[in-house]
C-alpha positions as CSV (number, residue, x, y, z in Angstrom):
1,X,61.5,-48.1,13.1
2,X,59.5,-51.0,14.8
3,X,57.6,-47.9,16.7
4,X,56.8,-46.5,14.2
5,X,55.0,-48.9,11.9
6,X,53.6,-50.0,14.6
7,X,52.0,-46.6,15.2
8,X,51.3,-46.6,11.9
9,X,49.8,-50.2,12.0
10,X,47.3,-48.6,15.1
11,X,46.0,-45.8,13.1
12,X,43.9,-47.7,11.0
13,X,42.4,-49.9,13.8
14,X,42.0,-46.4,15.7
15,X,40.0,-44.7,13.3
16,X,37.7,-47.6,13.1
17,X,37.2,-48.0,16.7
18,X,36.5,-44.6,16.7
19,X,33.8,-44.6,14.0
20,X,32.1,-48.1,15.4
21,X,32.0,-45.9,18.9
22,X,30.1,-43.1,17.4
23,X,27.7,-45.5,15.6
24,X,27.2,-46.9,18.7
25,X,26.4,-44.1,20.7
26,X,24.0,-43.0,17.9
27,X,22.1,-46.1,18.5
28,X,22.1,-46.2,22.1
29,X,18.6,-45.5,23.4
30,X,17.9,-41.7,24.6
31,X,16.0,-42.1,27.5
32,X,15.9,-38.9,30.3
33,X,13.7,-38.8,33.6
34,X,10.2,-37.8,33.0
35,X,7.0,-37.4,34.8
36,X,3.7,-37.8,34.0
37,X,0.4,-37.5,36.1
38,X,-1.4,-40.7,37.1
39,X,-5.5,-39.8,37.3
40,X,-5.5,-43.2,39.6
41,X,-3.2,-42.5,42.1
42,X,-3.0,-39.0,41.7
43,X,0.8,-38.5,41.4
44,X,3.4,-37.5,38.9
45,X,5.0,-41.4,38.2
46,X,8.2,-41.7,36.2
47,X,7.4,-42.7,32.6
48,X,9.2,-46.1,31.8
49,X,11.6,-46.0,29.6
50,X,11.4,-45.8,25.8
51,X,11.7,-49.9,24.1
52,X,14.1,-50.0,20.9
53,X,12.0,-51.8,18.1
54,X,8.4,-50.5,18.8
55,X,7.1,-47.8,17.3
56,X,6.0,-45.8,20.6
57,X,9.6,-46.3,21.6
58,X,11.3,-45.9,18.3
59,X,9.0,-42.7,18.0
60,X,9.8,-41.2,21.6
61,X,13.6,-42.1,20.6
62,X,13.4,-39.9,17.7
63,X,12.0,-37.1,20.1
64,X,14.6,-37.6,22.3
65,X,17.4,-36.9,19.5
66,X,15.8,-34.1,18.3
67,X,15.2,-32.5,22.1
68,X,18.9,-32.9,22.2
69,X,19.9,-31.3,19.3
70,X,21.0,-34.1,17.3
71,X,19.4,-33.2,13.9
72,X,20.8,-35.6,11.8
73,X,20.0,-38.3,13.9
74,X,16.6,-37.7,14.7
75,X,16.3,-37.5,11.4
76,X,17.5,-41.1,10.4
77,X,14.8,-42.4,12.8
78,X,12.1,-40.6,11.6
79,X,13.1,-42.2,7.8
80,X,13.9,-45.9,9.4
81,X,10.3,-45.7,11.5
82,X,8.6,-45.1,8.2
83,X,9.8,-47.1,6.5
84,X,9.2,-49.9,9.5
85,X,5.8,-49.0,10.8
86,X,4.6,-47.0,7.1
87,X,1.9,-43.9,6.8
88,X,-1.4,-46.0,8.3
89,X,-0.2,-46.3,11.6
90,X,-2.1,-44.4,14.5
91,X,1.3,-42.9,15.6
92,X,2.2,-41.6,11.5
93,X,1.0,-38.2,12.3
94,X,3.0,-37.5,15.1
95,X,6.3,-39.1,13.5
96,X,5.0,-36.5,10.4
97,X,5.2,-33.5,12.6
98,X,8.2,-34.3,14.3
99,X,10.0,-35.0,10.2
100,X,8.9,-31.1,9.4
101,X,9.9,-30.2,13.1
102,X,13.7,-31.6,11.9
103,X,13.1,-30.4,8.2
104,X,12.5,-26.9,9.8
105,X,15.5,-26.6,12.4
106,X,17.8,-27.7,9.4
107,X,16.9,-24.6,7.6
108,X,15.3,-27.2,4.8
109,X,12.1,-24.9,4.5
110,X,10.8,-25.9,1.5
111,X,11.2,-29.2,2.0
112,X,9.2,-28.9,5.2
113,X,6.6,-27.0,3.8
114,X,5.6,-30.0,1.3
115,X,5.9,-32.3,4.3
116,X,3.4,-29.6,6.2
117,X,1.3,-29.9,3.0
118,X,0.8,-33.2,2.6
119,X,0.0,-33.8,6.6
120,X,-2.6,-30.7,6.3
121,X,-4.4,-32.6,3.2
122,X,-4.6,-35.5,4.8
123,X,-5.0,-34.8,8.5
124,X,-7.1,-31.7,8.5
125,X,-9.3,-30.9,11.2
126,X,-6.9,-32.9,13.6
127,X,-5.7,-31.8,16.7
128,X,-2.2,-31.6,15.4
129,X,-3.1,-29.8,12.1
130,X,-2.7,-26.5,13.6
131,X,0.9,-27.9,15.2
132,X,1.2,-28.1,11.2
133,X,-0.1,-24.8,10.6
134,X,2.1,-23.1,13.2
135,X,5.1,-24.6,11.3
136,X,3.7,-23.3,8.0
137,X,3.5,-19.8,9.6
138,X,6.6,-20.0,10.6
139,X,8.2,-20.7,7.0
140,X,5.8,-18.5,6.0
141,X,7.6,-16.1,8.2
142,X,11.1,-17.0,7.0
143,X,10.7,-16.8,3.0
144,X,9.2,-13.4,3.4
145,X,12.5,-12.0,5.6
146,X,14.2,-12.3,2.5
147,X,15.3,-15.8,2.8
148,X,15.1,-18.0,-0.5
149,X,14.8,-21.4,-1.6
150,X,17.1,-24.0,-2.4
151,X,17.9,-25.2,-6.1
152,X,20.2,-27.8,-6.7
153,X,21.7,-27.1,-3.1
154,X,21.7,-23.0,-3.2
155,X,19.6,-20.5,-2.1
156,X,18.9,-18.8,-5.3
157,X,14.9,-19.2,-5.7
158,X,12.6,-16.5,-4.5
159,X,9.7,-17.8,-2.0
160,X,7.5,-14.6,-1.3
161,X,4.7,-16.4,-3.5
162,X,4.7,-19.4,-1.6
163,X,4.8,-17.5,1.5
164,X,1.7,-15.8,0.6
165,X,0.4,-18.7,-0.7
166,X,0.7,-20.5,2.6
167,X,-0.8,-17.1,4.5
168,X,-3.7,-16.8,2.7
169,X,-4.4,-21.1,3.0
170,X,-3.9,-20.3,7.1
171,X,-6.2,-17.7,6.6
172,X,-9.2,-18.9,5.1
173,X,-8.5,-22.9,6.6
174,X,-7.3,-22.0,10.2
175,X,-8.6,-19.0,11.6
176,X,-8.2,-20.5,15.3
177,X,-5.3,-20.1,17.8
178,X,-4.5,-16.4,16.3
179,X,-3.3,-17.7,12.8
180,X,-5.8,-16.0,10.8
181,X,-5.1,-12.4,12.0
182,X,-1.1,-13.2,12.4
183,X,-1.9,-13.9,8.7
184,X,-3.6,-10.9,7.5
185,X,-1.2,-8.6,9.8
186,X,2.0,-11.0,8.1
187,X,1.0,-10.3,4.4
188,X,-0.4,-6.3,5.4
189,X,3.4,-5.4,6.6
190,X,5.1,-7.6,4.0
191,X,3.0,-5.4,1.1
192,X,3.4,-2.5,3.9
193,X,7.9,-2.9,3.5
194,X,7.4,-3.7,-0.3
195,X,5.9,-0.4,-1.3
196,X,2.2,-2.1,-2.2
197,X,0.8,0.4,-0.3
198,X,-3.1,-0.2,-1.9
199,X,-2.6,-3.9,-1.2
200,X,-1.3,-3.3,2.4
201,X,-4.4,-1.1,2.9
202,X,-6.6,-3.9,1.9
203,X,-5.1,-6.2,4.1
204,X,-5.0,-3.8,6.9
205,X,-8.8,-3.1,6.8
206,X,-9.5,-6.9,6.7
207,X,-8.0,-7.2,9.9
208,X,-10.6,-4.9,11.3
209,X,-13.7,-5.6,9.2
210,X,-13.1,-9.2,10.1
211,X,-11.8,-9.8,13.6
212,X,-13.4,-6.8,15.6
213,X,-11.7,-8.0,18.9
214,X,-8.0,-8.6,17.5
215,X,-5.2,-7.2,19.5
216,X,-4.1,-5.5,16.4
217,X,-7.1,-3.5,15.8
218,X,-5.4,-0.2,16.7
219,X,-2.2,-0.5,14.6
220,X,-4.6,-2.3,11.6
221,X,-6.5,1.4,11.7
222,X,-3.4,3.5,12.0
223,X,-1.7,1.5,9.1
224,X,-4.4,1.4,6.9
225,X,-4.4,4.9,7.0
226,X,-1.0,5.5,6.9
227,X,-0.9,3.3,3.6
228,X,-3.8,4.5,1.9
229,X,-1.9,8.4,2.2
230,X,1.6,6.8,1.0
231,X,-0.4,5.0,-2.2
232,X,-0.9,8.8,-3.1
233,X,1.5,9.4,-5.9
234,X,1.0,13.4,-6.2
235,X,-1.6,16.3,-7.4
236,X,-1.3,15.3,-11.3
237,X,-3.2,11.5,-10.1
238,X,-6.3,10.5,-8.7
239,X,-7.3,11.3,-5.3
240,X,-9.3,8.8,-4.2
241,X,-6.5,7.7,-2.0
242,X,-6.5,11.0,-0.4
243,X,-9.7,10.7,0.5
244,X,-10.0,7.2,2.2
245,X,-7.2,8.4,3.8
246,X,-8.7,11.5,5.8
247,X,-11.8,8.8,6.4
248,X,-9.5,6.4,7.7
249,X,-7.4,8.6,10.1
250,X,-11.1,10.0,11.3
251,X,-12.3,6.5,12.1
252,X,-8.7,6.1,14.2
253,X,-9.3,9.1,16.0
254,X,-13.2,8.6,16.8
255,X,-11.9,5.3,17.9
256,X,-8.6,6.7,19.8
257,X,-9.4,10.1,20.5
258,X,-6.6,10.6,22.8
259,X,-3.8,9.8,20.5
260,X,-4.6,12.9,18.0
261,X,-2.2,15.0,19.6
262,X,0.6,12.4,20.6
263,X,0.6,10.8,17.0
264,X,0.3,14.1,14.7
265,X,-2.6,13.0,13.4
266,X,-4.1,16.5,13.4
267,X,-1.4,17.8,11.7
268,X,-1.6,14.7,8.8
269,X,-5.0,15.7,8.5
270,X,-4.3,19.2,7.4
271,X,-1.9,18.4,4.7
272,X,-4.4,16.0,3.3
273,X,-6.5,19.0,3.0
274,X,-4.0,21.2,1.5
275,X,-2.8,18.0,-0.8
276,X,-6.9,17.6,-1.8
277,X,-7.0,21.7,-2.0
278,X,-3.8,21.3,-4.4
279,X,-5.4,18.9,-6.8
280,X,-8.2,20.8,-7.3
281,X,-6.4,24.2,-8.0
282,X,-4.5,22.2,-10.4
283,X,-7.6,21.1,-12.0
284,X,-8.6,24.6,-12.6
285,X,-5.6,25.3,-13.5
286,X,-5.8,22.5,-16.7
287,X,-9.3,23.9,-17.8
288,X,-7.6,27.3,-17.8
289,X,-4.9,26.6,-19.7
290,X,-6.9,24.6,-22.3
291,X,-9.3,27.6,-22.8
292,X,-12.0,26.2,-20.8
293,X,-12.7,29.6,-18.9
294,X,-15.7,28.4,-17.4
295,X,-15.2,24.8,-16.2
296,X,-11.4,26.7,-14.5
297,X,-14.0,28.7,-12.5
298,X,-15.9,26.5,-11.2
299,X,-12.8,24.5,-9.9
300,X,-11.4,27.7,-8.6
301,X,-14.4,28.8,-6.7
302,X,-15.1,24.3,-5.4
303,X,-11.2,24.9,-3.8
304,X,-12.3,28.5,-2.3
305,X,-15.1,27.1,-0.8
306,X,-14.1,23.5,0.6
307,X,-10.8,24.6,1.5
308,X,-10.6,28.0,2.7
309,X,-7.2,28.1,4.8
310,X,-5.1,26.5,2.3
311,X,-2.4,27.7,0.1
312,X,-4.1,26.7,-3.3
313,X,-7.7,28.7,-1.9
314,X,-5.4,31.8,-2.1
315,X,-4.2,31.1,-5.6
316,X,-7.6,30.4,-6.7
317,X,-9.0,33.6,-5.3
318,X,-6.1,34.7,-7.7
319,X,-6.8,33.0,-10.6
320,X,-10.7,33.7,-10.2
321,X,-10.1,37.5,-9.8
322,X,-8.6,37.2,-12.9
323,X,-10.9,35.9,-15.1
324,X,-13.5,36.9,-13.8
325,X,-13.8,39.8,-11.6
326,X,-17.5,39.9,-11.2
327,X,-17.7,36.4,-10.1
328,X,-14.6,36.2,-7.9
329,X,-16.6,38.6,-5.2
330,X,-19.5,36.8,-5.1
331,X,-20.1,34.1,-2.2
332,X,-22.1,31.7,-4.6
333,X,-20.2,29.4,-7.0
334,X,-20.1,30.1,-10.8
335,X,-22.4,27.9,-13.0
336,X,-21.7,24.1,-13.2
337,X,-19.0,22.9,-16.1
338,X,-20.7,21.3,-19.0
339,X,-18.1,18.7,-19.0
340,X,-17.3,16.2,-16.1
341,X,-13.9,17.1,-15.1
342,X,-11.1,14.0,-16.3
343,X,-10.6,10.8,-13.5
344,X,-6.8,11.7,-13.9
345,X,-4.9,14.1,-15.6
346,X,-2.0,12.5,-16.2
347,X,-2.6,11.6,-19.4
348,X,-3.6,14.9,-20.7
349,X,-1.0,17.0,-18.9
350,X,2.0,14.7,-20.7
351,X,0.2,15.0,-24.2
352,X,0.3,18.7,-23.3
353,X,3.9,19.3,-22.2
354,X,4.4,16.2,-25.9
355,X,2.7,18.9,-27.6
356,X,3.0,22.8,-26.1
């Protein structure tokens, strides 16, 4: 019995030992072997140690913790050497970077990204400012992968706006060290995944109108192409996406003429023409049923002429021979249509099949 209460009597004693070690050994200077060059006697030296209670040591202490992987800890001295030394020292911005540095690797992105915000406003054009702008490309990165914001400790808030937000501020504010392309490109395949094809196609083209010698010129032309084809929505809508397309893939092949063959361009290019030959067969095919005899000729005969080998110049050779046999053999086109021909025909074809 005496045993055992005195077991019992140890636990408590134990548990605090226990807990005063580990504050201890979170206090204990980190300090590890490093080298640094000497101009004077031209030689790597060993830096002296960190000193506890000044705020170069205190500060390299904090970078020690965190280059050991003790989050939490590096980020109690980051708060405790603010609150000691306060936001006008010299050494504040680099104790700033390393508090989004530990906000980041703790998965506390938005809480980073307001750190990263206020050390951009007031330390722009420094030499750590784009160490700050990295870190906001990076969160950037993250909220646009799907992952979302915390609200009252749960990742329930979307972040794609603020992750555009932050790509277009890199954009416009730090175009150096690669950020401004790796911005474009980021927001072009985010709009690229989301089905904005007509945005991704804008951002796409920026990347080559405005930096000529980025190493994502060549897939900035093919996707711009490729997306301004996808915004395409079929024969019954406008085909001015149809036709930037063809220019685009052109420009990528006048550009890359070797990759025509291994990337299928020639054969994209064809159905663009046979898509382009389509929507102006159907175009006829509107005036014709509407009773506009004339203006469905002169669409007919455009699709003959521009578009020979497809599919829909066959069915307008049809078409023509039917309404009009004199004109269908002639090589000239029919007489102009009095009336421009509609920017899109939705409209009218659903008011049509509303009202047959």
């Amino acid at each position: 019995m005496r045993a055992g209460r005195s077991i019992r009597t140890l636990g408590p004693f134990l548990a605090g030992l226990a807990l005063a070690t580990t504050a201890a050994a979170q206090d204990r200077p980190i300090h590890r072997e490093k080298l640094e060059y000497d101009p004077a006697s031209a030689a790597w030296v060993q830096e002296p140690p960190p000193v506890p209670g000044t705020p170069d040591g205190n500060l390299r202490l904090a970078r020690g913790a965190f280059a050991d992987g003790d989050l939490r800890g590096a980020g109690r001295r980051v708060r405790k050497w603010i609150q000691a030394y306060g936001q006008g020292h010299e050494l504040y911005p680099q104790i700033a970077i390393l508090r989004a540095e530990v906000a980041v690797s703790r998965r506390d992105y938005y809480k980073a990204h307001k750190h990263l915000q206020q050390f951009l406003n007031e330390f722009a054009g420094t030499e750590l400012a784009v160490r700050a702008a990295e870190l906001e490309f990076v969160i950037a990165e993250v909220f646009l992968s799907g992952t979302r914001r915390k609200f009252l400790g749960l990742r329930i808030l979307k972040a794609d706006d603020i992750a555009i937000s932050i790509l277009d501020d890199l954009t416009t504010n730090y175009p150096e060290a690669n950020l401004g392309e790796r911005a474009v490109k980021t927001k072009a395949d985010y709009y690229f995944r989301q089905g904005d094809f007509s945005l991704a196609e804008m951002e796409y083209a920026q990347i080559v109108k405005d930096f000529p010698r980025s190493r994502y010129i060549r897939y900035a032309m093919r996707r711009s192409a490729d997306a301004a084809l996808a915004s395409f929505t079929g024969i019954r809508f406008d085909d001015a996406p149809l036709i930037e397309a063809e220019e685009r893939y052109r420009d990528y092949l006048v550009g890359y003429p070797g990759s025509g063959e291994q990337e299928g361009i020639g054969l994209i290019l064809q159905d663009i023409r046979s898509q382009r030959a389509a929507k102006e067969f159907e175009i006829g095919r509107y005036y014709e049923r509407t009773g506009h005899n004339r203006a469905a000729a002169f669409y007919y005969r455009s699709t003959i002429d521009h578009w020979a080998d497809t599919i829909a110049a066959s069915r307008a050779q049809e078409r023509l021979g039917r309404l009009a046999p004199e004109d269908s053999a002639r090589p000239g086109r029919v007489p102009p249509v009095e009336e421009p021909p509609p920017p899109t025909m939705r409209e009218e074809m659903l008011r049509e099949e509303r009202n047959p």
